[in-house]
Every structure is written in C-alpha cells, then in structure tokens.
N, C-alpha and C positions, 0 to 999 in steps of 0.2 A: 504494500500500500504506500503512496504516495506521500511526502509530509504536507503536499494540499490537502489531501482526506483525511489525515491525521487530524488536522486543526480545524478543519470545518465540519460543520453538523450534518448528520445523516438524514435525506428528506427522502420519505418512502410519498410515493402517490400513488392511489388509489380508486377504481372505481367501485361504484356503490355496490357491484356484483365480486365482488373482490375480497368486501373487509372482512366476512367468517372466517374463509380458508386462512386469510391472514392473519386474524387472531387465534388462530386456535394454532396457530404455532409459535407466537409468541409466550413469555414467559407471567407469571401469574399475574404479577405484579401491574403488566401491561396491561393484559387483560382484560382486568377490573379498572385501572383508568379508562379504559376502552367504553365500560361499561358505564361507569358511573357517566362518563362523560356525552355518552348516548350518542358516539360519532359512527353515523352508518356511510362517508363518506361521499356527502355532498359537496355539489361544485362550489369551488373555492372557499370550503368551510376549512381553518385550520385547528389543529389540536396537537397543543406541546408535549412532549414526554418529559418528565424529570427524572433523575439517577435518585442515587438513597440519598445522595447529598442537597439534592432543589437543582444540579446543574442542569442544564438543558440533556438530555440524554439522546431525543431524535424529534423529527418535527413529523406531523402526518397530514397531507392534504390529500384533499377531496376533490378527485375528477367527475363525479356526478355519472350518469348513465352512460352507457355507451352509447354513440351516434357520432354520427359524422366525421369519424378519423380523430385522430389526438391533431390540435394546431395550439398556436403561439398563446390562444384567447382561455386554455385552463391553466395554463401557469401566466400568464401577465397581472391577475390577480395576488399571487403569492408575494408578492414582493413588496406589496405594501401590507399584507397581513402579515408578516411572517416577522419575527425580532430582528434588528438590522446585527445580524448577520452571517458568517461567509457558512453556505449549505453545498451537499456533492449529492444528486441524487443516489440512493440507495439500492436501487435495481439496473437491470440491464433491461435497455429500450434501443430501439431499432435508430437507424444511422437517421433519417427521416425525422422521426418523431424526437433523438435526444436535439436536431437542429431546433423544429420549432420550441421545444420547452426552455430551449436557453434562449431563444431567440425572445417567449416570451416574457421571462425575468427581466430582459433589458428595454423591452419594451413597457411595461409597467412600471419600471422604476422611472421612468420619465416623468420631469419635474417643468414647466416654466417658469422659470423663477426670474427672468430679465427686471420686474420692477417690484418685488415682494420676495425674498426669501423664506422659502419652507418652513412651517412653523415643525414640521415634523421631524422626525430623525431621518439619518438616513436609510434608504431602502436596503432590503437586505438582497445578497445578493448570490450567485448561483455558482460554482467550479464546473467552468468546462466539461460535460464529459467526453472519453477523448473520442467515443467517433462521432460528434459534431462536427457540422461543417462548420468550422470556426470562421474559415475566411469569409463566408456568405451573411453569419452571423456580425460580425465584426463591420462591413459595408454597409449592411442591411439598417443594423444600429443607427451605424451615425448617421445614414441618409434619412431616415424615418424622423430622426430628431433635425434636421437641417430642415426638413418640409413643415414639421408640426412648428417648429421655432420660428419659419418665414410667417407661415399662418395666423397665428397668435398673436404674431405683435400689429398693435393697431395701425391706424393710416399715418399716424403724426410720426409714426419713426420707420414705415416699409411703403414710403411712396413710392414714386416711378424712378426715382434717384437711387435709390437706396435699393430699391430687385436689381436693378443696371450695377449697385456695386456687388451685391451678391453675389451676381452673376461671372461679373469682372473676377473676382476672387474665385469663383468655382475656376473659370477659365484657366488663370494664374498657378492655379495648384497646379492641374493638369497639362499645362506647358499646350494648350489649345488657344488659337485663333480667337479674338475675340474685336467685336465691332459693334456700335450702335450707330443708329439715325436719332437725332432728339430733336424736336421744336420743329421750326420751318424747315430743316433739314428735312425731313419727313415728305417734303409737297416736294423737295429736287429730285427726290431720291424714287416716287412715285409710289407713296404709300398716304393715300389721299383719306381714304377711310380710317385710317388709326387716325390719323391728324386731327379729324374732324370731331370724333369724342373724346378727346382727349384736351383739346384747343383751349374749353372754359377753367382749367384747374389752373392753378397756380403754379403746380408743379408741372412739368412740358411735359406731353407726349414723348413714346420711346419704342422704336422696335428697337431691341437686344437680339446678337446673333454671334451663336459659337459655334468654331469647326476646330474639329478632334480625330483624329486616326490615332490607330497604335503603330507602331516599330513599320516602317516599311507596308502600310496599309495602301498603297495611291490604287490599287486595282478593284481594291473590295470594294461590296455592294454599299449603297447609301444608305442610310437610315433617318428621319427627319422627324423629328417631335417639335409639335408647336405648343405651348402653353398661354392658355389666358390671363394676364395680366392685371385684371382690373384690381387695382389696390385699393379703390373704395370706388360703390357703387351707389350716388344719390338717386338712381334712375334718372339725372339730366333733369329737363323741364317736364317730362311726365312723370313727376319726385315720386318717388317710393313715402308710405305711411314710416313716423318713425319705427313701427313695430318692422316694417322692413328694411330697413337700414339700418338695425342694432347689430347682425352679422355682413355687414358689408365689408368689413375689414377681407375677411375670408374669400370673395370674389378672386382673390389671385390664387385660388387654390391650384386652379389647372398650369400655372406658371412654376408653383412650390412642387408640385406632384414632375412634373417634367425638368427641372434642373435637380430634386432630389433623386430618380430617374439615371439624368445619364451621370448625376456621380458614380452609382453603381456601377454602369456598362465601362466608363472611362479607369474605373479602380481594377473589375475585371478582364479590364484590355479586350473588351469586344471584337470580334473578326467583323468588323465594321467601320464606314466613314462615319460619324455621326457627325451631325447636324442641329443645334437647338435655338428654334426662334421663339422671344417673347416678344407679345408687345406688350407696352407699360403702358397704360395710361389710368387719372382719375375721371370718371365720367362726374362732371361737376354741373355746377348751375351761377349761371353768369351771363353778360348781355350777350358775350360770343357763343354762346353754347349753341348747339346743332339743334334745330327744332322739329315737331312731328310735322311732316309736310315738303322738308328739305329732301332734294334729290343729290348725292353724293355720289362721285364718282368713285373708283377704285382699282387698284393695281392689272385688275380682270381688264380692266374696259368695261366690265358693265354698269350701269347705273344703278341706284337703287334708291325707290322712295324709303326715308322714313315712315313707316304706321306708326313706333314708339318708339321713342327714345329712350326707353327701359331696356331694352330687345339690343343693347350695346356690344355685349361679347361677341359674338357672331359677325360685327360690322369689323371692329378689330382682327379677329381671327382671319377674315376673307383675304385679304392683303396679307396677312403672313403667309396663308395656305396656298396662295396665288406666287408669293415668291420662291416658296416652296416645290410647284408642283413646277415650277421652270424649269431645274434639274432633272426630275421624273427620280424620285429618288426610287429604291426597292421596295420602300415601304416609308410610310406615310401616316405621323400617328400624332393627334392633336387632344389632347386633354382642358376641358373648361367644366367650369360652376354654370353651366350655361343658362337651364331651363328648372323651374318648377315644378313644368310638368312630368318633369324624371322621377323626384322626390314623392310625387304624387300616388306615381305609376307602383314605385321600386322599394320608397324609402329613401334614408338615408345610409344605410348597408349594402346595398345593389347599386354601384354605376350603370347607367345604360352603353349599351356594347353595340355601336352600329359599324358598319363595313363594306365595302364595296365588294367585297371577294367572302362567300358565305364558308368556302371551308378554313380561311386565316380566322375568319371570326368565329367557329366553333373549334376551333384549335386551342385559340386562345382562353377562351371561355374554360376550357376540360382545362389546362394548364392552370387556367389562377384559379380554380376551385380544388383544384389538388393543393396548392401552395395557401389554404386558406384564406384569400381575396377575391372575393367573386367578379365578374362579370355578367351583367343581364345581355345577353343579346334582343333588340330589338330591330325592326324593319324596317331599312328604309323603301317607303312604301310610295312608289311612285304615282298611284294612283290618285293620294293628297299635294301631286308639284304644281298645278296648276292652281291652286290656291296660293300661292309665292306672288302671282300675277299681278301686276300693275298696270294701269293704264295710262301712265305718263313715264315710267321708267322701265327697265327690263325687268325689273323685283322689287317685291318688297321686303322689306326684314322682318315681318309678322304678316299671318295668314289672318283673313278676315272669320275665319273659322276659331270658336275655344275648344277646340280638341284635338288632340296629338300634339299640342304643343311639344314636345320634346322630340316628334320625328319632323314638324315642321323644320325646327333648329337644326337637325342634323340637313336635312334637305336642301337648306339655304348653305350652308357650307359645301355641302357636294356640287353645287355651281361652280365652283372655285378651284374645282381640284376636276381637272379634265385632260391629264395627261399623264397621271402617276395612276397604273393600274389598279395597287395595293393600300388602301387611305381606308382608316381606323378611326374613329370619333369617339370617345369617351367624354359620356355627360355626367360627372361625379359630384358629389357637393364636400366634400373636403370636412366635414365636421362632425364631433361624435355629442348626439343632442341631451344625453342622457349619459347621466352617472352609471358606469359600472367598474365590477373589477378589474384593477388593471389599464382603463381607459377611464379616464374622466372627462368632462366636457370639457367640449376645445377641439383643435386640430386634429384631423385624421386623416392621413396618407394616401388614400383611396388610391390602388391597382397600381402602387408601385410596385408590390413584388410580385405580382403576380405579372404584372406586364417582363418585367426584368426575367420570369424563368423562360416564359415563352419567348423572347429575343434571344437570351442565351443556348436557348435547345434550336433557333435558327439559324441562328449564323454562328457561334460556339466562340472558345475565346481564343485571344493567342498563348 
C-alpha cells in the first residue's frame, strides 16, 4: 500500500442493493453503527465510521439505486458532505467509472469565490485511483472551472473586453494565433451584424478569433466552434422584464462553453486545425441601438429584418458562422444561450442537439450520454423555413409563428452556413437553476465533455 492510502481515509461506496452483503461482512462493531444509524445507502447520504478511539476509521457513501451507469453526479456530492479530508476509495471500480468519480470530487469541490470567500472549510478531497484517466481528469477540471468562472462573474467585470482578454490568454498559453475586430473595425472588416447589436453599449463590439494546430498539423482537417458572446442581455429596445434580465450575465454561456472547449482539445493536442470565433458584444439600450423594424445587412449578403431585438444571438452568430463556413471547415460547431424555447422543450439539463448530417448528430448524442452530458437531438425541420420570410428583406430573425421557437433559431442560423457540409448547433442554457449535490446554483458547463469525447474519438490526438 501506498503512503497516499496510508494517510488518507478509506471511502467505501455503495449502492442501496449492496449495503446487506456489505454489512454482514463487516465486523460487529460496524454493524451496529450500520444499524443504529439506519444507512440503507442513499444517494449522496454520508455516514462516518469511528475506530475505538473517535478517529475517523472509514467514510460510507451512498450511491442510491442502480440506473443509469455510475457518472461524475454520485460522487460531486461527497465533497462537500464529507470532513475536509484526503479519502482513497476502498474498492476496485472499473477504468471508466474510477475516471468519472474523481472526476466528480473535483467537480463539486468547486467554489466561486472571486468576490466573497467561502464561509466553509475546505472540501475534502479524493487520491487518485490509479487506473483513472488522470490526464482527462486533470483538463476536464480546470476547463469546467475556467467556463463556470467566465459564467459567474457578472457584466461589470466579463464584458466584451475582458472575454477578448480571456480569450487572448487562452491563446497565449497555447502558443495559438490570436486576432480581434472591435468597434468600427467590425463594418471594415464586414461583420455588419455583430456591429449593429452591439453598437449601443458602452463597451464596443468584438469578434474574437483563434487559430491552433498541434506539432506539424498544416494538413489536418479543420475544426471551427463558434460561441455566443453576449455578456449581458437587456433585450435592446424590446427590454426584457427585470425578472429577465437577473441571469443575463450568463448569455455568454455559448462563448465560456466553446473556449472552455478547445482548452481541452488544445491541452490534448487534437489531430486537428482548430478554429474558435466569439463574438463579444452587450446588447444594450441607447439612442444608437438597433430597433425592431431595422433591416441589417450581414457578412452573408443577406439582409435581415429585425421582428425583435431580443432575438440578438442568432444576428451575432450569422457573421461568425458566415466567416466560418468560408473555409468549409470538416466540421462546424456553434454553441449559444440562444432560445427559450429549448429550456421549455428540454429543460435546463438537455441542450438541444441540431445538425445538418443526422448520423454526426446521433453519434454525438450516444457519445455524450455515455460521458454523462447529454444531448437532445432535435429537427431541423424544414417544413417551418418559410416562416423566417420577410417581405422587405430576405429574413427575419423571429418567425411570426410562437412555436418551435428553438428550431426556428436553429433555422435562421442554417442560412449562414451553406458550404461546410458538417455544422452542429447546440442550444444550451449554461446554468444549474436548483441547489443540488455537488452542483449549486450558478454556472454549468453544458456538452463540454461530452462534445470533447466525440471530437477526440474523430479525429484522435497527436
């Protein structure tokens, strides 16, 4: 035995079908705490052992019924139940299953603490075991808290300036390419659409643009994620009720999701070009501001009336997806907070999973539901594109129709992208709305890792 498992606690986990056989091989003493203590092995219930002495002797958590495969979501709980400190689990688990349960420890001990310091101790915390993917674990980590961290902090200190330094510094690590368009640079540069929702803030519009190969990559296929940026969303002059604009902060989830993203692919050296555009803007409210009614040009060439100035991300997006699809990359993956009517449809646990190519979107879907982050597939359903229709411009940015909102969104995007075969839309809402264990309210990562197994089982690493 190792002097790691010498010095740290023995954490047995359990399921509710598990804890007889288990106790009845343990020793009397156990037993009977077993019993007094009436632990039948519920999810995320913990229950301490003590030696003769009161020391801690082992810990016992509770994985609740079987269902759904073991993932990161029955141990990300333990970690703030559990006394801060250092635990080895006590059994032998499968190369898979020891990844996500340390994967989940470090996921739960996630703190934000940027303007308040944790009143609590610290979390306790997990040894390795050793056939973990450590390295997976280790990216996964710090990329999950690099997204939750972007997410979290409000407008006044993650505007368009401040993604664009993030961004800059993602770049800088990874020795990647890195360029923006800001302000009227934006109209030289022919990104007419970000310009225009972005115009009334204070802070300037911004498309953000990084390019990364590994060692000797110039052949390999392309890869291009776009993220949406919107660092706070007033809805413009068709203003959002305050009760919708309390998580506006959050709007740049699709921009946190896609640079937390390709830290991953860039850490595991990808067999890929990668490509990641933001655009930054604040959709504000101001004499310049873009109004319902306005016909805006865009990097396409097509025009588009406004119907709502709410309907913002999607006007941004078009111009990245459009500078995007000029390469024709191999694939083509955009992530935004876009619609409502996703959350409606899904929740806030289900991204919607739309796709131009039906078997990459069911690929992908089996793959992030194995890696415990799902994907919804839905349809983009052609038969709703003629409600896009304008009659003073080639589109509109909202259908006069209130239903399918969320494939209308993806719809209107797919205009944009008419030369890259392979284009992906992920309509996620970045937030977890409800207290649980191991997650609290606040930012939430939505289909980074599950996007990241299925890119890696595509093009593989160097």
């Amino acid at each position: 035995m190792t002097t790691d498992l010498i010095s740290s606690v023995p954490l047995w986990l359990l399921y509710e079908d598990e804890i007889e056989a288990w106790r009845a091989a343990r020793p009397p003493f156990i037993k009977t705490w077993l019993n007094e203590h009436n632990f039948k092995g519920e999810k995320h219930r913990v229950l301490l052992v003590p030696d003769a002495n009161g020391a801690l002797e082992m810990a016992v958590g509770g994985l609740g019924k079987r269902q759904g495969g073991l993932s990161l979501w029955h141990s990300a709980g333990f970690a703030e139940r559990l006394p801060p400190h250092r635990f080895h689990l006590a059994q032998q688990w499968s190369d898979a299953e020891a990844t996500q349960l340390s994967l989940g420890f470090v996921y739960g001990a996630y703190r934000f603490e940027r303007y308040r310091p944790s009143k609590s101790e610290r979390a306790a915390s997990l040894e390795p075991p050793s056939n973990a993917d450590q390295n997976f674990v280790g990216i996964a980590a710090e990329s999950l808290k690099m997204a939750r961290d972007l997410i979290n902090t409000p407008a006044n200190d993650m505007g368009p300036a401040e993604l664009a330094a993030a961004a800059r510094q993602l770049a800088e690590r990874h020795q990647a390419d890195y360029q923006e368009w800001v302000g009227e640079e934006l109209l030289a540069a022919q990104f007419p659409a970000i310009h225009a929702v972005g115009r009334a803030s204070a802070a300037a519009p911004r498309l953000l643009d990084i390019h990364w190969s590994p060692p000797g990559g110039a052949a390999l296929p392309r890869l291009t994620l776009v993220g949406k940026g919107v660092c706070f969303d007033s809805g413009g002059l068709d203003i959002k009720p305050s009760s919708g604009m309390a998580l506006m902060k959050k709007d740049m989830g699709g921009a946190a999701v896609a640079l937390s993203l390709a830290n991953m692919l860039m850490c595991a050296k990808l067999r890929a070009r990668l490509r990641v555009l933001i655009p930054a803007v604040e959709n504000s409210v101001a004499g310049n501001a873009y109004r319902p009614g306005d016909i805006l040009a865009t990097r396409k060439g097509l025009t588009v009336e406004v119907g709502n100035t709410d309907a913002e991300g999607r006007l941004v997006l078009c111009d990245a997806l459009a500078l995007a699809d000029g390469e024709r990359p191999d694939l083509l993956i955009d992530f935004a907070t876009l619609t409502g009517a996703a959350r409606v449809a899904l929740g806030p646990e289900l991204p919607a999973l739309f796709g131009s190519d039906e078997t990459i979107v069911g690929e992908l879907a089996r793959i992030a539901a194995a890696e415990h982050d799902p994907l919804w597939p839905m349809p983009l359903w052609a038969g709703y594109d003629d409600e896009l229709g304008s009659k003073v411009a080639d589109l509109n940015n909202v259908a006069a129709s209130g239903f399918a909102g969320a494939i209308f969104g993806a719809l209107f995007l797919k205009r944009f992208v008419t030369e890259t075969p392979n284009w992906l839309h992920i309509d996620l809402y970045a937030w977890n709305p409800k207290e649980r264990p191991g997650r609290g309210v606040g930012a939430e990562a939505n289909a980074v890792r599950g996007v990241y197994r299925y890119l890696v089982e595509r093009y593989g690493c160097v």
